[in-house]
Backbone as a chain_set.jsonl record, in Angstrom:
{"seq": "XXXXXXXXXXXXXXXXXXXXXXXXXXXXXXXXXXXXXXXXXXXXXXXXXXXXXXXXXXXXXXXXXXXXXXXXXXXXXXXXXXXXXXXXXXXXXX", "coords": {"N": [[6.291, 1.042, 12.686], [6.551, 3.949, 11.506], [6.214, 6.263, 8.219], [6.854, 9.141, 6.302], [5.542, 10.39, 3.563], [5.21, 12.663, 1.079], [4.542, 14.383, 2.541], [2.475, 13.099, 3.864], [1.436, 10.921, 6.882], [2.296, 7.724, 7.403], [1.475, 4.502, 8.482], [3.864, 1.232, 9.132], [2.714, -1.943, 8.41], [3.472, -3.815, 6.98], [6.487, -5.318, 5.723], [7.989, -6.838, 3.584], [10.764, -9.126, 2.546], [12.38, -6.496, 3.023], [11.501, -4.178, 1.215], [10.315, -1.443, 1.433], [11.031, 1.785, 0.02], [11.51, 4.512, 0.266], [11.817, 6.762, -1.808], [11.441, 5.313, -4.34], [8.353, 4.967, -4.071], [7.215, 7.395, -3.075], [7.889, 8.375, -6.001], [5.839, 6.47, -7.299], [3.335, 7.05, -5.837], [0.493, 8.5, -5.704], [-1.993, 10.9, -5.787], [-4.547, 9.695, -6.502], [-4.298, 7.572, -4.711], [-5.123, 8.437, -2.416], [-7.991, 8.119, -1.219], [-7.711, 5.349, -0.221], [-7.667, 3.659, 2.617], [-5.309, 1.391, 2.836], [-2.505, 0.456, 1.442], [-0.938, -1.586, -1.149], [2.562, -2.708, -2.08], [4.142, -3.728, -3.983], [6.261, -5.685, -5.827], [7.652, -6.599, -9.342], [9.139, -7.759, -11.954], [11.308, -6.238, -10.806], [9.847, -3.437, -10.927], [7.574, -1.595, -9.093], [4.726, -2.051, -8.038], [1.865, -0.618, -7.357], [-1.402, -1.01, -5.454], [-4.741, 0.184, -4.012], [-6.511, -0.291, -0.922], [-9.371, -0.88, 1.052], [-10.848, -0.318, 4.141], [-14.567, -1.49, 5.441], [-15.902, 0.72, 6.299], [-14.946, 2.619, 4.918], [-15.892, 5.299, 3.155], [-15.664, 4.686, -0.016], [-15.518, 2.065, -0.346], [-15.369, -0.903, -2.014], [-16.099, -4.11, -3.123], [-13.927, -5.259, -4.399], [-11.505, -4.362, -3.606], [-11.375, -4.696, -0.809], [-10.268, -4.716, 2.559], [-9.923, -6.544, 4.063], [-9.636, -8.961, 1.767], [-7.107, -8.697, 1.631], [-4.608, -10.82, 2.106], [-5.063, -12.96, 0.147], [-5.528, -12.053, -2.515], [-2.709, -11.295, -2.9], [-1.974, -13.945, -3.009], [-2.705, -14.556, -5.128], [-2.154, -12.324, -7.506], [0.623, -11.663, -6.546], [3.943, -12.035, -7.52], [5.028, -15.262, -6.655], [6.86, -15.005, -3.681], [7.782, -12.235, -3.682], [8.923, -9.082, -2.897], [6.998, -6.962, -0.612], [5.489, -4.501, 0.728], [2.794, -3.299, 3.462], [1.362, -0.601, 3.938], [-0.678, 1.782, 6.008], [-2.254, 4.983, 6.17], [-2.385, 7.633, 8.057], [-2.047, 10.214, 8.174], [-2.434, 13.663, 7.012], [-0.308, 15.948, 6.766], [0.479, 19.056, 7.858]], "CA": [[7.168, 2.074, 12.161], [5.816, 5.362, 10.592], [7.324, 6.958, 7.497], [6.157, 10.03, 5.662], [5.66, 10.594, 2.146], [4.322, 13.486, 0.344], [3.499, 15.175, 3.535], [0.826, 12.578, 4.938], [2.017, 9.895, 7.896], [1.81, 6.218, 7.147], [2.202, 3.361, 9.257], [4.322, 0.61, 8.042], [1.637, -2.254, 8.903], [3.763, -5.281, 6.718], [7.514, -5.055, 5.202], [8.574, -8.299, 3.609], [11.811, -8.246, 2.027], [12.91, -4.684, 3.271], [10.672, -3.629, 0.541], [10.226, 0.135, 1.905], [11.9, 2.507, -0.273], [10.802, 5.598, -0.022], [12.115, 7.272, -2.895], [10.556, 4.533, -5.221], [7.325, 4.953, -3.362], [7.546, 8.689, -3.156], [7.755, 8.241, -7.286], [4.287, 6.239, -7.575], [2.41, 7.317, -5.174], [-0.377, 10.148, -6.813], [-2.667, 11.493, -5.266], [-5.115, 8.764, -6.556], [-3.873, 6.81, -3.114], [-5.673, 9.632, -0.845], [-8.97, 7.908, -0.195], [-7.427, 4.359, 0.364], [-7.224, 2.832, 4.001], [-4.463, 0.925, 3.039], [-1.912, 0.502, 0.116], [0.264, -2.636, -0.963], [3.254, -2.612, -2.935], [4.419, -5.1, -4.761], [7.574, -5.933, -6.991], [7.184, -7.407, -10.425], [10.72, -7.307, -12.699], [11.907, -4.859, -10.773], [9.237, -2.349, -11.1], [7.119, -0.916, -7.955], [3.231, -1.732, -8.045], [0.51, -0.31, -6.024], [-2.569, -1.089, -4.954], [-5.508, 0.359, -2.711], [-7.323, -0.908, -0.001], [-10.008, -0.05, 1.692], [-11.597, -0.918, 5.335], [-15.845, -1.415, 5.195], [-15.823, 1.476, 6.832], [-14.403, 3.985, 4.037], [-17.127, 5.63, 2.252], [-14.97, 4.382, -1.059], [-15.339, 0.492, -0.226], [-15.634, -1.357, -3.332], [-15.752, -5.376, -2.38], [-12.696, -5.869, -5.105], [-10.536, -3.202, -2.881], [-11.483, -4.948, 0.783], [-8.715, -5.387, 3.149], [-10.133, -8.618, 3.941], [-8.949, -9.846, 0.947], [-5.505, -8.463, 1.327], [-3.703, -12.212, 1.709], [-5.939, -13.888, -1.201], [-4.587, -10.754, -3.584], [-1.089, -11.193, -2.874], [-1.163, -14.89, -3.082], [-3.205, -14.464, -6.664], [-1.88, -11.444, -8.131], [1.723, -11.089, -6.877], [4.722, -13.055, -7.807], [5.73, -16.049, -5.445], [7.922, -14.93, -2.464], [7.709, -11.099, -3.836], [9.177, -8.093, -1.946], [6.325, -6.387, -0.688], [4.931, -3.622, 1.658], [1.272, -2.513, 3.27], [1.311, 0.547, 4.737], [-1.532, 2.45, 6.131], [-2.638, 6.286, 5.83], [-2.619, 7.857, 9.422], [-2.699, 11.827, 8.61], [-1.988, 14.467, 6.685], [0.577, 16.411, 7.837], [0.917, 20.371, 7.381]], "C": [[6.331, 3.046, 11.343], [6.912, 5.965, 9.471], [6.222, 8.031, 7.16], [6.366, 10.456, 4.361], [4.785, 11.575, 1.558], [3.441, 14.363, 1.395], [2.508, 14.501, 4.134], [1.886, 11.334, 5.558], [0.949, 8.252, 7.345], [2.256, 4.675, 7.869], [2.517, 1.913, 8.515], [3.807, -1.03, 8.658], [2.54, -4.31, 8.64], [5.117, -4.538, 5.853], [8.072, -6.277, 4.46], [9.447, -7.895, 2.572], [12.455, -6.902, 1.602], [12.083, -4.306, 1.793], [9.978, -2.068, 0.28], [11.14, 0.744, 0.903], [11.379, 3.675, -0.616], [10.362, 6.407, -0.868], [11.539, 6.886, -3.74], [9.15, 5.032, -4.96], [6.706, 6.077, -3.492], [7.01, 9.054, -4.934], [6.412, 7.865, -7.907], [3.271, 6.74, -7.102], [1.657, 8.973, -5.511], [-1.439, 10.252, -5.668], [-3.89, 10.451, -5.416], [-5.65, 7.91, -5.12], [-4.563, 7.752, -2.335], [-7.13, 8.738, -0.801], [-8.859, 6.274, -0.008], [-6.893, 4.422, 1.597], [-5.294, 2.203, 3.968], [-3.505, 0.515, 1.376], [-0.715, -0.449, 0.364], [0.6, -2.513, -1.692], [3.71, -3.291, -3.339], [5.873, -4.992, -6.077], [7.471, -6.688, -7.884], [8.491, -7.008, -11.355], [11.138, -6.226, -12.578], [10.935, -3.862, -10.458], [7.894, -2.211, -9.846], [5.373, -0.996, -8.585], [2.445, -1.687, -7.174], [-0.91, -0.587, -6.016], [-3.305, -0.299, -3.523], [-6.493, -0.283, -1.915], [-8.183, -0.108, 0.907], [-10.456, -0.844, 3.107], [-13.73, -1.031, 4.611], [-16.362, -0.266, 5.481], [-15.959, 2.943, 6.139], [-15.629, 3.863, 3.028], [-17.066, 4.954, 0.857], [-15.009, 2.999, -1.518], [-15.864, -0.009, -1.003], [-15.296, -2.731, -2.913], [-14.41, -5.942, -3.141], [-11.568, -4.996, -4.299], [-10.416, -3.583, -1.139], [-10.558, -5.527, 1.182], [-8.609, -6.308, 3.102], [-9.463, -9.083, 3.029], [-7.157, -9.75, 0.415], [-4.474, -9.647, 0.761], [-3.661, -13.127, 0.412], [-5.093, -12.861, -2.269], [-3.432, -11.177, -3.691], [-1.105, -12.838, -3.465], [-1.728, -15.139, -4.694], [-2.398, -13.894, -7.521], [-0.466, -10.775, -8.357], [2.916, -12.558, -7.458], [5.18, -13.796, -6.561], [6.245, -15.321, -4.561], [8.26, -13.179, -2.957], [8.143, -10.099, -2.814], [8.066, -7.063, -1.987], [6.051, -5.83, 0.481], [3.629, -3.707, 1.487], [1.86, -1.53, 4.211], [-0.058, 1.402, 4.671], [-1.561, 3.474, 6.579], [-3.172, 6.295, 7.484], [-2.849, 9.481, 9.124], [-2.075, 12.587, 7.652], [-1.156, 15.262, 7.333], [0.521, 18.462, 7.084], [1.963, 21.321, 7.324]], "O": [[5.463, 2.67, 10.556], [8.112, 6.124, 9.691], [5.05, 7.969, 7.533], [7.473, 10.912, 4.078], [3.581, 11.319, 1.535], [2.309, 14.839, 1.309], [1.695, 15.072, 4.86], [2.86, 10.891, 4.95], [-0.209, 7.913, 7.101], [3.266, 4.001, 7.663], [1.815, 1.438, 7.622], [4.612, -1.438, 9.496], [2.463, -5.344, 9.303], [4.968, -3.419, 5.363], [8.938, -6.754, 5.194], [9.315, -6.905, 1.852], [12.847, -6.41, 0.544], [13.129, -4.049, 1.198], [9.351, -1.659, -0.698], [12.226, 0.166, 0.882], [10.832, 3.872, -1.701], [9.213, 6.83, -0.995], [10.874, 7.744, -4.321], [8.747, 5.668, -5.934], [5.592, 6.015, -4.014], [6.044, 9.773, -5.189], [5.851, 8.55, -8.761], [2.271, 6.926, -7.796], [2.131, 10.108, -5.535], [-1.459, 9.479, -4.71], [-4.394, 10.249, -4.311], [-6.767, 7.691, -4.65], [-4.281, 7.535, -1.157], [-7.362, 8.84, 0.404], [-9.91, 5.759, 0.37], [-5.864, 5.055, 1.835], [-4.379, 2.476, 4.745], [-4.119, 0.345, 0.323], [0.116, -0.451, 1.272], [-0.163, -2.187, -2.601], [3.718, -4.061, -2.379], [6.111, -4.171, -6.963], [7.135, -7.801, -7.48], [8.778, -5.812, -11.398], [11.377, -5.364, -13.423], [11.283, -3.266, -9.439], [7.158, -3.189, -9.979], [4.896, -0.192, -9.385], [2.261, -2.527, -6.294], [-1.491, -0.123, -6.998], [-2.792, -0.169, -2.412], [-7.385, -0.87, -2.529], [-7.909, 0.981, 1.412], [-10.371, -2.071, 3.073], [-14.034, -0.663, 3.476], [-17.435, -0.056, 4.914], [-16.611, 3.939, 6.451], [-16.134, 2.93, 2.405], [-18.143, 4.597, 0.379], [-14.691, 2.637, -2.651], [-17.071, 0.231, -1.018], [-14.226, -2.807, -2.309], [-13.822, -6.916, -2.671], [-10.465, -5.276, -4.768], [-9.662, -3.011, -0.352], [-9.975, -6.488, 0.681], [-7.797, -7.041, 2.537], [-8.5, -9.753, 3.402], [-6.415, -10.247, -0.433], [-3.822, -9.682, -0.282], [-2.751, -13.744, -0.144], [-3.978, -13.174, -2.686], [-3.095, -11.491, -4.832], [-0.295, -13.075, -4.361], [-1.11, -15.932, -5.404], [-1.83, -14.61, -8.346], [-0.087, -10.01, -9.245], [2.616, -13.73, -7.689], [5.633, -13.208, -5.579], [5.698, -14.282, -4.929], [9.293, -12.829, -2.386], [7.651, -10.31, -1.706], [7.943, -6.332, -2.97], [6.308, -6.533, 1.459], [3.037, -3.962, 0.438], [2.705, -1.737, 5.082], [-0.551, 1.717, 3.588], [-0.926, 3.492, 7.634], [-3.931, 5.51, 8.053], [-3.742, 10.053, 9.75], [-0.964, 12.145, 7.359], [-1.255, 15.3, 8.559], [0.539, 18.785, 5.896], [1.797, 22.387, 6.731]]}, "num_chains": 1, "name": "protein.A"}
C-alpha cells in the first residue's frame, strides 16, 4: 500500500495494529525524516514515536540506524504487542 504525506510517496512496508494514521504522522513527521530509507512508528501512552532507518547503502548509514536491526529495536525499545508502522520513502512528489 502507498500513502502520501507531505508531498513525498511512501510505501507501507509493515502495519501492525492498523497503526497508519496519517494525520498523526503528517503531525511528526519533519523534515529531519528526508534522508532515512525507512521510518518506524511506534505507540507509547498514546503518543506517536518515530524513528529512522537506514539501508547500507544510504550515504547517512550509521550502524545504530541499520534496517537490519529493525526487529531487535522494536523488541528492545518498543512496548510489548505495540501498534506500530514501517513505511518506506519512494519519491518526492511535485
Amino acid at each position: 500500500m502507498k500513502i502520501v504525506i507531505n508531498n513525498v510517496e511512501y510505501e507501507v512496508q509493515k502495519n501492525v495494529g492498523d497503526a497508519i494514521n496519517i494525520e498523526e504522522i503528517t503531525k511528526c513527521l519533519t523534515n529531519y525524516f528526508d534522508d532515512f530509507d525507512f521510518i518506524l512508528g511506534d505507540y507509547a501512552y498514546g503518543k506517536l514515536r518515530l524513528k529512522g532507518f537506514n539501508t547500507k547503502e544510504n550515504k547517512n548509514f550509521k550502524s545504530y540506524n541499520d534496517i537490519a536491526t529493525l526487529e531487535n529495536y522494536i523488541q528492545e525499545y518498543c512496548a510489548f504487542g505495540c501498534r506500530h508502522f514501517v513505511i518506506s520513502r519512494r519519491k518526492a512528489l511535485k
